[in-house]
PyMOL Python script that loads the backbone (N, CA, C, O; Angstrom):
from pymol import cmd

cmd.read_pdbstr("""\
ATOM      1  N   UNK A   1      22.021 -14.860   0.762  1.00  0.00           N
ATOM      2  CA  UNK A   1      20.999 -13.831   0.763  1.00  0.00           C
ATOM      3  C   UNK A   1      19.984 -14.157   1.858  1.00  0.00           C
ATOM      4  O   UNK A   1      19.590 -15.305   2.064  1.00  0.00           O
ATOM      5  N   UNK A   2      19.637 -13.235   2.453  1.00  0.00           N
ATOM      6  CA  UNK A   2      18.777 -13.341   3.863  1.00  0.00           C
ATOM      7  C   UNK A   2      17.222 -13.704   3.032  1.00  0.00           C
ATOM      8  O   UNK A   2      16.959 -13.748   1.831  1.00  0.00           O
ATOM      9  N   UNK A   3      16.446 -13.909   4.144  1.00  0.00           N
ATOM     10  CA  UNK A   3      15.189 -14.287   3.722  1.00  0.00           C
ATOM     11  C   UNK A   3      14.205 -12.867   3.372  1.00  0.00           C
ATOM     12  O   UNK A   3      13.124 -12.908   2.785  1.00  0.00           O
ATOM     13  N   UNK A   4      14.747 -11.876   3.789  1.00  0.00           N
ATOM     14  CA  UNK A   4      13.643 -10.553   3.111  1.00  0.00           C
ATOM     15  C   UNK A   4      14.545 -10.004   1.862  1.00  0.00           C
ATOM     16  O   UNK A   4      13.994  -9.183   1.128  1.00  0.00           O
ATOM     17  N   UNK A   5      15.207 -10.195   1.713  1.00  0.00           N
ATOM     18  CA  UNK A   5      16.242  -9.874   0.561  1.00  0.00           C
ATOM     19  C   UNK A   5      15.569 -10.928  -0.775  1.00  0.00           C
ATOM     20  O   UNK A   5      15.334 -10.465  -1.892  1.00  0.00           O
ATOM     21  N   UNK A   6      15.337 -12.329  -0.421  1.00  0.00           N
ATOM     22  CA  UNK A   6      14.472 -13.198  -1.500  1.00  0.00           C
ATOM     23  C   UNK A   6      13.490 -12.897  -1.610  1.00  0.00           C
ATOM     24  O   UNK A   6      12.759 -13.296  -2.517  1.00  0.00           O
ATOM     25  N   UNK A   7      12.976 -11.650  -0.227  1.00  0.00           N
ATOM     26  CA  UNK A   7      11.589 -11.876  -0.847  1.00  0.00           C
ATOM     27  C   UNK A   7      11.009 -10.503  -1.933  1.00  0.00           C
ATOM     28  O   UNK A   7      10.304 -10.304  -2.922  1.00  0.00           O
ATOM     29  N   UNK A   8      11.817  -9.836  -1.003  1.00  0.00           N
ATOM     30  CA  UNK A   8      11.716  -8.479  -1.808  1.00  0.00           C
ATOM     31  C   UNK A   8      12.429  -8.318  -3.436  1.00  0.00           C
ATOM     32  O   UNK A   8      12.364  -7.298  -4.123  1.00  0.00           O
ATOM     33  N   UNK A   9      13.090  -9.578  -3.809  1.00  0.00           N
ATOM     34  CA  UNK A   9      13.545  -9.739  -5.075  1.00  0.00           C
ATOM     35  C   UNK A   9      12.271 -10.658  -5.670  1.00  0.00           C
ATOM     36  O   UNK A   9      11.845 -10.400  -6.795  1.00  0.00           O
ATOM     37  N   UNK A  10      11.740 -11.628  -4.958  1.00  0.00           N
ATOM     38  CA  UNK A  10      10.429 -12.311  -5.294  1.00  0.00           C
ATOM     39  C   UNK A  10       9.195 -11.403  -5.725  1.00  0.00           C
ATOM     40  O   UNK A  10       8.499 -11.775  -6.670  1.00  0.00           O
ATOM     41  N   UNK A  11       8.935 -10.318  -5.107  1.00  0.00           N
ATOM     42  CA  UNK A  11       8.098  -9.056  -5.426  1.00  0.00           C
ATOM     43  C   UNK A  11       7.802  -8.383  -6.568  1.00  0.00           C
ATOM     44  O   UNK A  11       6.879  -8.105  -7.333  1.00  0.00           O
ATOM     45  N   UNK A  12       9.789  -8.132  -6.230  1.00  0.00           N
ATOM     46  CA  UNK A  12      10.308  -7.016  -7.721  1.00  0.00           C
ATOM     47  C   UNK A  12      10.128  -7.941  -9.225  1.00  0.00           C
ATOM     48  O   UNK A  12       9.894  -7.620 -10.390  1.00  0.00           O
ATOM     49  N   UNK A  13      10.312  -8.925  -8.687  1.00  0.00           N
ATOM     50  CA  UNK A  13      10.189  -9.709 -10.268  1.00  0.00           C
ATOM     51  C   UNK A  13       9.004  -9.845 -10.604  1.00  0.00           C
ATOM     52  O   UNK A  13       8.789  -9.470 -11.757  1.00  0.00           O
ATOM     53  N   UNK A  14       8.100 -10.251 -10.031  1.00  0.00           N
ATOM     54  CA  UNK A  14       6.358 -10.563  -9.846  1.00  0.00           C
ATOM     55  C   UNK A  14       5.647  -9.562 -10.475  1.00  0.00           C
ATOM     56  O   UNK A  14       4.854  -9.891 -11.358  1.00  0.00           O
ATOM     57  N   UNK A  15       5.823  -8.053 -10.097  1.00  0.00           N
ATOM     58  CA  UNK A  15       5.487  -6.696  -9.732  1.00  0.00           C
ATOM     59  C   UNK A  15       5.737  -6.752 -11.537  1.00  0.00           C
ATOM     60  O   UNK A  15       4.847  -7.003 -12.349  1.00  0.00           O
ATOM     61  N   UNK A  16       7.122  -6.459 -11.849  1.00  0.00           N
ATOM     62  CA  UNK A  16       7.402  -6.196 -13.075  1.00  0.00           C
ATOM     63  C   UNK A  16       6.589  -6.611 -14.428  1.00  0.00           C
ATOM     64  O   UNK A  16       6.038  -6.010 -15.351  1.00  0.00           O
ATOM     65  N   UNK A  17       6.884  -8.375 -13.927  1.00  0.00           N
ATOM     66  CA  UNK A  17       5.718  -9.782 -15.161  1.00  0.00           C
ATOM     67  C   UNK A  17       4.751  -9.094 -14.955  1.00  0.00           C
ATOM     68  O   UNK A  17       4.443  -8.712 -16.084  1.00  0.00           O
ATOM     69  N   UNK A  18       3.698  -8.455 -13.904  1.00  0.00           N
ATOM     70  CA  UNK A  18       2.362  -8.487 -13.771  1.00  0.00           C
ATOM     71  C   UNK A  18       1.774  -7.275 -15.077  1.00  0.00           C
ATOM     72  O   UNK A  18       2.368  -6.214 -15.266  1.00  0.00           O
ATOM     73  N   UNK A  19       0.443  -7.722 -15.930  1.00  0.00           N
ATOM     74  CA  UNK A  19      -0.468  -6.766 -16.521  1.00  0.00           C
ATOM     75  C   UNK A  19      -1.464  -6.420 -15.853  1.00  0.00           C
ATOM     76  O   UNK A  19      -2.164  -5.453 -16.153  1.00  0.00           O
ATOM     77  N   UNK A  20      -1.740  -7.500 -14.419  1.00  0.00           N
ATOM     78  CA  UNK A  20      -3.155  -7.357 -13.901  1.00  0.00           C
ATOM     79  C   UNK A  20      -2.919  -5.913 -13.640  1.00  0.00           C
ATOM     80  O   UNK A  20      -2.016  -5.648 -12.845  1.00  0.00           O
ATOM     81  N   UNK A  21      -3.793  -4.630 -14.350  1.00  0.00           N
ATOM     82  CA  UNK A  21      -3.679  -3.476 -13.687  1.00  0.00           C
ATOM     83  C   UNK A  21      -4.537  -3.621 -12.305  1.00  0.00           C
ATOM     84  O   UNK A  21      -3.746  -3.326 -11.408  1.00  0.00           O
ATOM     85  N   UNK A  22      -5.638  -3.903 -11.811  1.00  0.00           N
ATOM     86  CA  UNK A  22      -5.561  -4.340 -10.510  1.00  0.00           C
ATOM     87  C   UNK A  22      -5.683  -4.880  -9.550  1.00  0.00           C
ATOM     88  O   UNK A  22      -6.582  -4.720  -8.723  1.00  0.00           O
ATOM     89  N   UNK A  23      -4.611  -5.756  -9.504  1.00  0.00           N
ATOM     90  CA  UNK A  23      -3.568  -6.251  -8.805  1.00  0.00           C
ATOM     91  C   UNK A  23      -2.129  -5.643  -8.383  1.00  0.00           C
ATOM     92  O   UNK A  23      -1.328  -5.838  -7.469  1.00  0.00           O
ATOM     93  N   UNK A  24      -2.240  -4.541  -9.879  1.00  0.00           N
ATOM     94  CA  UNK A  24      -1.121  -3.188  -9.644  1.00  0.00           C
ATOM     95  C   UNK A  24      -1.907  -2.127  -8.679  1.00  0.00           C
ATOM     96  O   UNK A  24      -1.292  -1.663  -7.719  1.00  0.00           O
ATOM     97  N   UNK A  25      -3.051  -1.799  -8.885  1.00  0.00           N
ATOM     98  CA  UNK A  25      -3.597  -0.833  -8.267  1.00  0.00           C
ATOM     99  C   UNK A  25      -4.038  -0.928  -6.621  1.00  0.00           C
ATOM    100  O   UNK A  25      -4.372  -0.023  -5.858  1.00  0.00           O
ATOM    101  N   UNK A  26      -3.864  -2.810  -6.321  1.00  0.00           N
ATOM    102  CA  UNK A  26      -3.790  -3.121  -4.545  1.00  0.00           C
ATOM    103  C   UNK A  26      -2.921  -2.754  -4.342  1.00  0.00           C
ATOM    104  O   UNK A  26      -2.900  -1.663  -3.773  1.00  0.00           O
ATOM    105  N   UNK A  27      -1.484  -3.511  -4.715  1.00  0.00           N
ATOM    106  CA  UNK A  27      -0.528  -3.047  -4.339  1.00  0.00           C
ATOM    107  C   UNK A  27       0.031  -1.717  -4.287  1.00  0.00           C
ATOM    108  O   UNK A  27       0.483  -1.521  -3.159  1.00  0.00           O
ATOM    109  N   UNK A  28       0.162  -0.867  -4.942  1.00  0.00           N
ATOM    110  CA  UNK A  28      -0.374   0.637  -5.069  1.00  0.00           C
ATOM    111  C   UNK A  28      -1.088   0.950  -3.103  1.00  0.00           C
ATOM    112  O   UNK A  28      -0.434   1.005  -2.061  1.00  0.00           O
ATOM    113  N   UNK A  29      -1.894   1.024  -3.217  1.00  0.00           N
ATOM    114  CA  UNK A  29      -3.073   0.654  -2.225  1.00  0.00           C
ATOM    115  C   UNK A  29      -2.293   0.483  -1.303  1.00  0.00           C
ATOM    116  O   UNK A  29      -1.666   1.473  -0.928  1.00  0.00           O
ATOM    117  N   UNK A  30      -2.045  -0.919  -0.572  1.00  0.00           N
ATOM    118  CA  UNK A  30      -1.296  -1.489   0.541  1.00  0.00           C
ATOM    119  C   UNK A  30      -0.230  -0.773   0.754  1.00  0.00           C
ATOM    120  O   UNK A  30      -0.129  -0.248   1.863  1.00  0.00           O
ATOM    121  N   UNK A  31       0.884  -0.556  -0.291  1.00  0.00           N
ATOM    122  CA  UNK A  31       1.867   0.736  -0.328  1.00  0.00           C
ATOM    123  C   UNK A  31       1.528   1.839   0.697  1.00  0.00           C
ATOM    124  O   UNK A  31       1.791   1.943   1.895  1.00  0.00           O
ATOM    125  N   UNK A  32       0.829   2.663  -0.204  1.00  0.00           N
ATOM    126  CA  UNK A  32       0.128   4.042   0.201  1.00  0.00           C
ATOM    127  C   UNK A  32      -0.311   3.693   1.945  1.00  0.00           C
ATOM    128  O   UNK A  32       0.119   4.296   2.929  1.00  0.00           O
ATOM    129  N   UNK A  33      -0.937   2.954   1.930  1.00  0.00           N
ATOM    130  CA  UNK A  33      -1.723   2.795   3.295  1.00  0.00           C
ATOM    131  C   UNK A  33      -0.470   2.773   4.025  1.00  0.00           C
ATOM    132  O   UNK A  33      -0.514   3.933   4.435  1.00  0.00           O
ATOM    133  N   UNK A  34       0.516   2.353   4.448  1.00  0.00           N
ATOM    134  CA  UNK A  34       0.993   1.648   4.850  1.00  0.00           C
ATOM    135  C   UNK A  34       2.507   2.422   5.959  1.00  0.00           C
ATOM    136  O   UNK A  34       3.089   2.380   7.043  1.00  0.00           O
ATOM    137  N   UNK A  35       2.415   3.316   4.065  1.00  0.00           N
ATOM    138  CA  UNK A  35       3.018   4.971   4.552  1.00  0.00           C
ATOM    139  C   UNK A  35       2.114   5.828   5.462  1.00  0.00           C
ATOM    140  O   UNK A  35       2.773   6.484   6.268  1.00  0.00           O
ATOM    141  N   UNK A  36       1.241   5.938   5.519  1.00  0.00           N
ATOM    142  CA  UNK A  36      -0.155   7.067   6.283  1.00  0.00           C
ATOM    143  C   UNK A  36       0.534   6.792   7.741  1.00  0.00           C
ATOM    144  O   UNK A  36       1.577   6.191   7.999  1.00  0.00           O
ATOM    145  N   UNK A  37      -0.172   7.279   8.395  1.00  0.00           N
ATOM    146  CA  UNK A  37       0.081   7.645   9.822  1.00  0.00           C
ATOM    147  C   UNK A  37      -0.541   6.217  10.404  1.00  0.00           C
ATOM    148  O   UNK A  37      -1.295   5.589   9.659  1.00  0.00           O
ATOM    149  N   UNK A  38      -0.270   5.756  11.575  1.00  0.00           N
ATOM    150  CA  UNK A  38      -1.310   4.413  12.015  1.00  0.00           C
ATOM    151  C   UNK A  38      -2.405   5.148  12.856  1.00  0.00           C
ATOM    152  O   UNK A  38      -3.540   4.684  12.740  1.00  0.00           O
ATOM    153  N   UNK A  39      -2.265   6.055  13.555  1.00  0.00           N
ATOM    154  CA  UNK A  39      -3.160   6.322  14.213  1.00  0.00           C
ATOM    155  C   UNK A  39      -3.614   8.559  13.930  1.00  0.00           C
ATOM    156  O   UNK A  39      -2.968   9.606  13.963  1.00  0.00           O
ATOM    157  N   UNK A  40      -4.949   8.168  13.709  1.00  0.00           N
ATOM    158  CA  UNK A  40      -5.023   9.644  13.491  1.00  0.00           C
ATOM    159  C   UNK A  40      -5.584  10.493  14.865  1.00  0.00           C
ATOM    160  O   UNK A  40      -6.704  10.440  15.374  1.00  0.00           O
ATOM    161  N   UNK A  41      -4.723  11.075  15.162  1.00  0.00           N
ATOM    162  CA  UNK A  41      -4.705  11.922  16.659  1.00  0.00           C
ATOM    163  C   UNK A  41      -5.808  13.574  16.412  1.00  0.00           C
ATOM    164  O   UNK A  41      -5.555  14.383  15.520  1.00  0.00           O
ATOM    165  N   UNK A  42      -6.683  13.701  17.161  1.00  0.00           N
ATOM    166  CA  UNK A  42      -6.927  14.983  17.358  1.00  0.00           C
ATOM    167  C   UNK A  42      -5.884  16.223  17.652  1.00  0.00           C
ATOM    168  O   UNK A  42      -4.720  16.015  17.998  1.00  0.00           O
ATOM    169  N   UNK A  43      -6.454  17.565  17.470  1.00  0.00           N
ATOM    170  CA  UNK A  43      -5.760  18.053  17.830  1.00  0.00           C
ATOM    171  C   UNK A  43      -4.902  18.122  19.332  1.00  0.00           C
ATOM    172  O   UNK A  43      -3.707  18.149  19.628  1.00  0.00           O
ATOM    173  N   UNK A  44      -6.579  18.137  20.336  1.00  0.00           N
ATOM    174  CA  UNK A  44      -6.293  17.984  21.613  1.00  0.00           C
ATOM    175  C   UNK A  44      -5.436  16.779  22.169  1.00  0.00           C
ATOM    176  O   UNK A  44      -4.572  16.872  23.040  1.00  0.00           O
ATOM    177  N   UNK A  45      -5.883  15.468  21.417  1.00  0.00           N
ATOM    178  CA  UNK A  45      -4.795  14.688  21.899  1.00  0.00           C
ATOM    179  C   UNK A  45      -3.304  14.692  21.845  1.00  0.00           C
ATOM    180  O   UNK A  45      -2.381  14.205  22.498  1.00  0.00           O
ATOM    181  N   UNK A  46      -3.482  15.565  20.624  1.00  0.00           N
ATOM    182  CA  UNK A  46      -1.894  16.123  20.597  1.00  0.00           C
ATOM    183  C   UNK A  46      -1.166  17.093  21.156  1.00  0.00           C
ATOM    184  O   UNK A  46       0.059  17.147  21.043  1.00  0.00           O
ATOM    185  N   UNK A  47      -1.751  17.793  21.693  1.00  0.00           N
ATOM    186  CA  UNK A  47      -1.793  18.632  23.014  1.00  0.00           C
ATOM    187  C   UNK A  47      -1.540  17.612  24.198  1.00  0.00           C
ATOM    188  O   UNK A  47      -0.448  17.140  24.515  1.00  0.00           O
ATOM    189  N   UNK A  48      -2.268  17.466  24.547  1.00  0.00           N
ATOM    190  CA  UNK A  48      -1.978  16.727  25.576  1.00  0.00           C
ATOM    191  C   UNK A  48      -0.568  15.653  25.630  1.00  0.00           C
ATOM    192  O   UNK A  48       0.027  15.434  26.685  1.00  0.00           O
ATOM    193  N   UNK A  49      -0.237  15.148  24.529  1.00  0.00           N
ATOM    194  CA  UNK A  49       1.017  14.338  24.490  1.00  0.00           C
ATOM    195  C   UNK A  49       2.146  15.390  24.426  1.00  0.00           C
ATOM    196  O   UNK A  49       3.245  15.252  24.964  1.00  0.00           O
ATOM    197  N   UNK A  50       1.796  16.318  23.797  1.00  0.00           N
ATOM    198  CA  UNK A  50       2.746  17.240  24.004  1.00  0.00           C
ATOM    199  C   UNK A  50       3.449  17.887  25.324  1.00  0.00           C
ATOM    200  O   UNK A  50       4.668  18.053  25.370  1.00  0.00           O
ATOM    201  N   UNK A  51       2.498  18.271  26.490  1.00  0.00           N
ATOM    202  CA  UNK A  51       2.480  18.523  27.503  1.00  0.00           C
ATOM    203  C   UNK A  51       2.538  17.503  28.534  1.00  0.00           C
ATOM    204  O   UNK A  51       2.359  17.938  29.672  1.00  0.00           O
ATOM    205  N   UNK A  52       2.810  15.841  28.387  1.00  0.00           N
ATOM    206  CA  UNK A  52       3.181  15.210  28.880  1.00  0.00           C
ATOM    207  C   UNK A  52       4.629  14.588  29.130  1.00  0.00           C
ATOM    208  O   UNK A  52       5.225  14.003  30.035  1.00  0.00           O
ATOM    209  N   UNK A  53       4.963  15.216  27.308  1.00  0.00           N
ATOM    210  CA  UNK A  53       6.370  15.146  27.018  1.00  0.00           C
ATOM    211  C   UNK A  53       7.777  16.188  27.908  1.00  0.00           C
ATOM    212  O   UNK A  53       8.940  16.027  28.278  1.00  0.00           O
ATOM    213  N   UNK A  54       6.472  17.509  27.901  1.00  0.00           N
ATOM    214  CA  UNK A  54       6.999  18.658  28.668  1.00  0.00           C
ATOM    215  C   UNK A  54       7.181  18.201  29.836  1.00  0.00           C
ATOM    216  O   UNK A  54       8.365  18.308  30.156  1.00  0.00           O
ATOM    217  N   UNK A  55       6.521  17.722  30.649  1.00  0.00           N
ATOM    218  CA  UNK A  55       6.157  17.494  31.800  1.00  0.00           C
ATOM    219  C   UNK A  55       7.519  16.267  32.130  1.00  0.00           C
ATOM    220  O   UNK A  55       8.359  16.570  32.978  1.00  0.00           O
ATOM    221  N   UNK A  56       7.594  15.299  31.603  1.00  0.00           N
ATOM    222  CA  UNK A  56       8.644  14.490  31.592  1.00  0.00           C
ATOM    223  C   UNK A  56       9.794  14.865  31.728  1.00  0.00           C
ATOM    224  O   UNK A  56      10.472  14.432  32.660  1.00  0.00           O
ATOM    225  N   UNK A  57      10.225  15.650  30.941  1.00  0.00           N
ATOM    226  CA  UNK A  57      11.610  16.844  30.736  1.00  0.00           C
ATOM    227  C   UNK A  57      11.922  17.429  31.762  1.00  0.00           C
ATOM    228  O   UNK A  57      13.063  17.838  31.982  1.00  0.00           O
ATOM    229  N   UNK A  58      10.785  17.573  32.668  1.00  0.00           N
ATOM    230  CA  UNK A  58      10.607  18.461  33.725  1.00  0.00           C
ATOM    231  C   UNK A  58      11.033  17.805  35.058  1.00  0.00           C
ATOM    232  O   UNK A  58      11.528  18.339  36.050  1.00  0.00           O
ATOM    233  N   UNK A  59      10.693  16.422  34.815  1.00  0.00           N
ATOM    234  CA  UNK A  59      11.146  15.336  35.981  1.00  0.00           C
ATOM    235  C   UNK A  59       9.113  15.107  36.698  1.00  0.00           C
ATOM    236  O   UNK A  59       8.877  14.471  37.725  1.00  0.00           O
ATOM    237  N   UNK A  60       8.330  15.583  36.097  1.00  0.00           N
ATOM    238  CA  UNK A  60       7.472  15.784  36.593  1.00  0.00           C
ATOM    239  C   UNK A  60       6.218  14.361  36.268  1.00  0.00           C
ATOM    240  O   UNK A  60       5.470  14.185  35.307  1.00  0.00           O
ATOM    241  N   UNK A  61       6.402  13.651  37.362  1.00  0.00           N
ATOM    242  CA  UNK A  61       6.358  12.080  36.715  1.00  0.00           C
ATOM    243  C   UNK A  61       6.581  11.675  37.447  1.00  0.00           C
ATOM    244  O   UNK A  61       7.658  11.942  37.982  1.00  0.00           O
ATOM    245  N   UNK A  62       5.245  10.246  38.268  1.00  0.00           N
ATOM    246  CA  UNK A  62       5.733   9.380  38.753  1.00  0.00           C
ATOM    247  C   UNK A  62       6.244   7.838  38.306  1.00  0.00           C
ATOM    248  O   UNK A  62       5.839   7.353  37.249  1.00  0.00           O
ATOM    249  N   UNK A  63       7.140   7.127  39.168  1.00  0.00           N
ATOM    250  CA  UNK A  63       7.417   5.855  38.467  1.00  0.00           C
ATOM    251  C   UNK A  63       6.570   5.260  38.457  1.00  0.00           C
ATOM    252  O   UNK A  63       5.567   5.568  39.101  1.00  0.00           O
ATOM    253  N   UNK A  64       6.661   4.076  37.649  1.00  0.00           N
ATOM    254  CA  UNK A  64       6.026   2.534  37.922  1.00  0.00           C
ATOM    255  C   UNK A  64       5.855   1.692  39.122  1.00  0.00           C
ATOM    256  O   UNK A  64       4.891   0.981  39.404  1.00  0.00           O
ATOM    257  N   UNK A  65       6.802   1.862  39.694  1.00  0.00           N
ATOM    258  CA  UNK A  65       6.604   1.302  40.645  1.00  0.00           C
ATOM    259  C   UNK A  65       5.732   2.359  42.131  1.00  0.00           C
ATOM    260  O   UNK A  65       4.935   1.905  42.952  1.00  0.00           O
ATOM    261  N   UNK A  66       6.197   3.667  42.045  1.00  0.00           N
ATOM    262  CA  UNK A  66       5.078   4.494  43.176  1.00  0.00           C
ATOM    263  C   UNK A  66       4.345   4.493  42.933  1.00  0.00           C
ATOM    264  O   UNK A  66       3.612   4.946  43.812  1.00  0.00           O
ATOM    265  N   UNK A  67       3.472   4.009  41.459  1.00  0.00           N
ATOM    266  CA  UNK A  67       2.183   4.260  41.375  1.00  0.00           C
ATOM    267  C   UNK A  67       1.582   2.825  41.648  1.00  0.00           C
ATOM    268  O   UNK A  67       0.531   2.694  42.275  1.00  0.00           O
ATOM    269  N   UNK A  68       2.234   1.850  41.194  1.00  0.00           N
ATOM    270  CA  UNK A  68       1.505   0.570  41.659  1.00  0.00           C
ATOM    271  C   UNK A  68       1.881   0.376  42.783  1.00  0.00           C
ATOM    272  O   UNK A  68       1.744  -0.846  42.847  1.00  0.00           O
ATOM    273  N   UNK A  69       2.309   0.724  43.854  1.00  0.00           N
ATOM    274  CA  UNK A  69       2.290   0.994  45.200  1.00  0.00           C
ATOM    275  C   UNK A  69       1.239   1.924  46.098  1.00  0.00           C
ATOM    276  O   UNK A  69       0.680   1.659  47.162  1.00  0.00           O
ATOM    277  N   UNK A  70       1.202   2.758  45.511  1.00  0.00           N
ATOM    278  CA  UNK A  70       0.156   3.905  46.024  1.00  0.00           C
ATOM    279  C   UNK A  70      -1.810   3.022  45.301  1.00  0.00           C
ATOM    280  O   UNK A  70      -2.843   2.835  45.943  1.00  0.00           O
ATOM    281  N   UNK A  71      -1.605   2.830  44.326  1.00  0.00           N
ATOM    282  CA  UNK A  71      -2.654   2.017  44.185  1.00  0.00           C
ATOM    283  C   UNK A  71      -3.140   0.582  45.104  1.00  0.00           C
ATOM    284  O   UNK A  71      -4.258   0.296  45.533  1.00  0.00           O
ATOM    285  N   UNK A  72      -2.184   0.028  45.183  1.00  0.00           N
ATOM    286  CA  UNK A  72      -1.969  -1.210  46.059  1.00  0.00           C
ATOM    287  C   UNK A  72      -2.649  -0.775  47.549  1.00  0.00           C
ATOM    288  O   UNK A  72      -3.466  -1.467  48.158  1.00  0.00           O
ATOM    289  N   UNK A  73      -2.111   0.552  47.999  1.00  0.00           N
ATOM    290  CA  UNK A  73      -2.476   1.118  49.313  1.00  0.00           C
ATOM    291  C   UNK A  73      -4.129   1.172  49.409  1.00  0.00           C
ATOM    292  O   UNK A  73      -4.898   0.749  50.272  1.00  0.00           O
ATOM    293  N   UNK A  74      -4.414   2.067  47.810  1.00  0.00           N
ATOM    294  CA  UNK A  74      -5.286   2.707  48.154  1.00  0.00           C
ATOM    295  C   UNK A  74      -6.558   1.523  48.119  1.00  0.00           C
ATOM    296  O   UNK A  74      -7.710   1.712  48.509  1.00  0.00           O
ATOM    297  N   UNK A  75      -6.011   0.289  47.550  1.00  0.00           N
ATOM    298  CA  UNK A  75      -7.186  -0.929  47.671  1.00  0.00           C
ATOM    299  C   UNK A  75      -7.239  -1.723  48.635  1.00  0.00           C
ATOM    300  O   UNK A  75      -8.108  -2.585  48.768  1.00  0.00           O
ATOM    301  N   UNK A  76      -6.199  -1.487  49.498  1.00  0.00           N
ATOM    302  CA  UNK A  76      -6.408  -1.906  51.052  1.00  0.00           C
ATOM    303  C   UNK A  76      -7.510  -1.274  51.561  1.00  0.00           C
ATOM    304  O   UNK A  76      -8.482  -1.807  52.097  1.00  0.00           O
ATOM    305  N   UNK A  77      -7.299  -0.047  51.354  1.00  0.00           N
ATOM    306  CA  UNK A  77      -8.099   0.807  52.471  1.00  0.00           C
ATOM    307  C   UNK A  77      -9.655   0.807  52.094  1.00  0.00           C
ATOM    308  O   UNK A  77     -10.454   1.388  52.828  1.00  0.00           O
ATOM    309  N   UNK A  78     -10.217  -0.103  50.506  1.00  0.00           N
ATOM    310  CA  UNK A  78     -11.245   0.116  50.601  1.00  0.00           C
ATOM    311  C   UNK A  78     -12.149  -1.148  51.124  1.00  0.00           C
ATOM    312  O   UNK A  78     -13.363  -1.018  51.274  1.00  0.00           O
TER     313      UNK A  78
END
""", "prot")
cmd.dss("prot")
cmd.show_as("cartoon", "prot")
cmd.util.cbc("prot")
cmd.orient("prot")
């Protein structure tokens, strides 16, 4: 048995013995949280990722490397 397989049987058994209601109600908690989104986006920011995604699809995008090149240039010149 792998090591998250012991542990997640270490849990389930723990979880079960336990009366602390909370100690049920963190875990509960940590659960829930955990499912949620990590980051909560505006609308506009979601717009905008959206239309970057478009934009990608599109071929409309420079690489990694032209842009740290074109930057590179542009700090010569100052």
């Amino acid at each position: 048995m792998d090591i998250a397989a012991q542990i997640k049987n270490n849990l389930i058994s723990r979880i079960k013995d336990s009366k602390d209601l909370n100690f049920l109600k963190a875990l509960q908690t940590i659960f829930d949280s955990s499912e949620q989104e990590l980051y909560q986006l505006s609308s506009e920011q979601k717009d905008a990722i959206s239309i970057g995604r478009k934009q990608i699809k599109k071929g409309q995008f420079s690489s990694n490397e032209s842009v740290i090149s074109e930057m590179k240039e542009w700090l010569t010149k100052k």
